[in-house]
C-alpha positions as CSV (number, residue, x, y, z in Angstrom):
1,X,7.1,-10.1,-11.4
2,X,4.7,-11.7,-9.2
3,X,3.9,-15.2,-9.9
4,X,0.3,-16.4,-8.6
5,X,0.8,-20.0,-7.5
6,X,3.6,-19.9,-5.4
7,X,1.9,-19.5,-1.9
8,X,0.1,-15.8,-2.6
9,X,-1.7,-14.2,-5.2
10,X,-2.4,-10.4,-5.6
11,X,-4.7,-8.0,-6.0
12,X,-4.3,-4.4,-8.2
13,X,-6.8,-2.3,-6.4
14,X,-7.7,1.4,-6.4
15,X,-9.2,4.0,-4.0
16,X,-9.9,7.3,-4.7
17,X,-9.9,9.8,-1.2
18,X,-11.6,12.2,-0.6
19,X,-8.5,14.6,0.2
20,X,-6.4,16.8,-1.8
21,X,-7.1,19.0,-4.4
22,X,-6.1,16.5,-7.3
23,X,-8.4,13.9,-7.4
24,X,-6.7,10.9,-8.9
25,X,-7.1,7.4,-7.4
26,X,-4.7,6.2,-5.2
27,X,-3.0,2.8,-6.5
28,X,-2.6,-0.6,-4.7
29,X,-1.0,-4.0,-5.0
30,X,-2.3,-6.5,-2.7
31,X,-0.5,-9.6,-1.8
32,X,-2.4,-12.2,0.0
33,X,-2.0,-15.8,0.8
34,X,-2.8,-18.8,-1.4
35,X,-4.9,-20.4,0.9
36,X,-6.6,-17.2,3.0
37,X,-9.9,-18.3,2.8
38,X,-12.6,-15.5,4.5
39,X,-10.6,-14.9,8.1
40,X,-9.5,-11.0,8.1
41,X,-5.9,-11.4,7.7
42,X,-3.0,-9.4,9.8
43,X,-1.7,-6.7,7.2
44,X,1.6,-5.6,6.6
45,X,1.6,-1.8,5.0
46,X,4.3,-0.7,2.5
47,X,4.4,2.6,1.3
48,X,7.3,3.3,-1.2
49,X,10.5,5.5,-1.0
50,X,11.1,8.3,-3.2
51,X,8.2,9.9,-3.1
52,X,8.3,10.3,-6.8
53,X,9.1,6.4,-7.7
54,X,6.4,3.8,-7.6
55,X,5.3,0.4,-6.0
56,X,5.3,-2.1,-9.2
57,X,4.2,-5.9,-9.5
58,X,8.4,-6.8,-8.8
59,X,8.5,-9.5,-6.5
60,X,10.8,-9.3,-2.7
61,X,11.1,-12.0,-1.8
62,X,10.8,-10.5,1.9
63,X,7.4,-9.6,1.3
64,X,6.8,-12.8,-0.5
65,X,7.5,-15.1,2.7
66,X,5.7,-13.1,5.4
67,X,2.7,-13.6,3.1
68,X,3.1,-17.0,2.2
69,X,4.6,-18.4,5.5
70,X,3.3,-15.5,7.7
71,X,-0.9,-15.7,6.6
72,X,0.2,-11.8,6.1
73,X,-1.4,-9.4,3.4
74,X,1.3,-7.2,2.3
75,X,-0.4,-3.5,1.2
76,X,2.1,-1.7,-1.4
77,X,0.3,1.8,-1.5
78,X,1.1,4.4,-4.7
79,X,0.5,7.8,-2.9
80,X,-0.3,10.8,-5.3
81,X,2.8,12.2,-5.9
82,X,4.1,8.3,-6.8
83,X,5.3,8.0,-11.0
84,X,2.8,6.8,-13.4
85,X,-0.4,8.6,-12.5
86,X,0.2,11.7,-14.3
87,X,2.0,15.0,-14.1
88,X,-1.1,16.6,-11.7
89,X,-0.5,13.9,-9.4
90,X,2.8,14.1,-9.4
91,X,3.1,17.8,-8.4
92,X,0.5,17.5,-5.9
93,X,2.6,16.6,-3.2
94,X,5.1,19.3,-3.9
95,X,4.7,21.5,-0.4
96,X,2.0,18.5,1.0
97,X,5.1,15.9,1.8
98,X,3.9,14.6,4.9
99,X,0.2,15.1,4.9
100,X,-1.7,14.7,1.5
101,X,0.7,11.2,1.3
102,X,-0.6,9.8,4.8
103,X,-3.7,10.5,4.2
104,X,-3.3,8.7,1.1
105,X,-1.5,5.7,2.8
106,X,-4.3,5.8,5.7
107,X,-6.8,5.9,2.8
108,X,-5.7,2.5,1.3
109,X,-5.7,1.0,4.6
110,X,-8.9,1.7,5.4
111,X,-10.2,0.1,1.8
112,X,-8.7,-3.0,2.2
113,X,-10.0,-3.0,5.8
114,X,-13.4,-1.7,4.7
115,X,-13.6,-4.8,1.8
116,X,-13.1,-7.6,5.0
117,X,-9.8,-8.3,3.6
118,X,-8.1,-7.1,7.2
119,X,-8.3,-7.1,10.4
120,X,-8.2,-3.9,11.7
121,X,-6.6,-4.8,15.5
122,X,-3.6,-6.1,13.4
123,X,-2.0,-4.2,11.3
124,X,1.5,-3.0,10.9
125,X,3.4,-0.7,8.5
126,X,7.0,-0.8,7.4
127,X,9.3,1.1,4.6
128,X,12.0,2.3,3.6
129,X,13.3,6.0,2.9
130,X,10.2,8.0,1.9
131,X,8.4,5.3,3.0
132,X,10.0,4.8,6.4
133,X,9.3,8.4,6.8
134,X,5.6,7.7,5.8
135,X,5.1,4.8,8.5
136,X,6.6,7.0,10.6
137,X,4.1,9.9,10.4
138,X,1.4,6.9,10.5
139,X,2.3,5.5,13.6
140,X,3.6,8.8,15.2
């Protein structure tokens, strides 16, 4: 899991978007540097694969050195339609795939931006499988 005090420390945040017919908040874990201090930091989001898995506290140790050597906040966003926030929000992507979830993704984005966390001219998004295909709709 993560360990606070080796170069990072996190943050379990939620937002709750206006979209979408299931309102459930939209989970996030937050990875930021030790030694941040208040400078907006470049951010790094990660949206999931799956969709139906889920983002937990696990440590990669990717993620773990672009924050701590890097100065990069890492953004691990639970769309709805991620494991672990009930059946509703589950199912609500069923037939949404590709729209209520990048909303969501855009959603968290914009909270950590909107709390001064980061800067908005620098930030990137990466992922894998569902995820990749996430970033891709995002940047597309």
């Amino acid at each position: 899991c993560f360990k606070p005090g080796n170069g990072f420390t996190y943050q379990i945040m939620n937002t709750q978007p206006e979209h979408g017919e299931v309102k459930v908040p939209v989970g996030l874990v937050l990875m930021l540097p030790e030694n941040a201090g208040k400078e907006k930091l470049p951010m790094i989001v990660v949206p999931h694969g799956g969709p139906h898995a889920c983002m937990s506290t696990s440590f990669f140790p990717s993620y773990g050195y672009l924050c701590k050597h890097g100065q990069y906040a890492i953004l691990h966003v639970n769309f709805r339609g991620s494991t672990g926030f009930g059946h509703a929000a589950l199912e609500s992507l069923a037939g949404n795939a590709g729209s209520l979830d990048v909303l969501d993704v855009v959603a968290a984005t914009r909270a950590v931006i909107d709390a001064g966390i980061a800067d908005p001219d620098r930030v990137g998004i990466c992922g894998g499988s569902h995820g990749g295909f996430l970033a891709g709709h995002c940047i597309g």
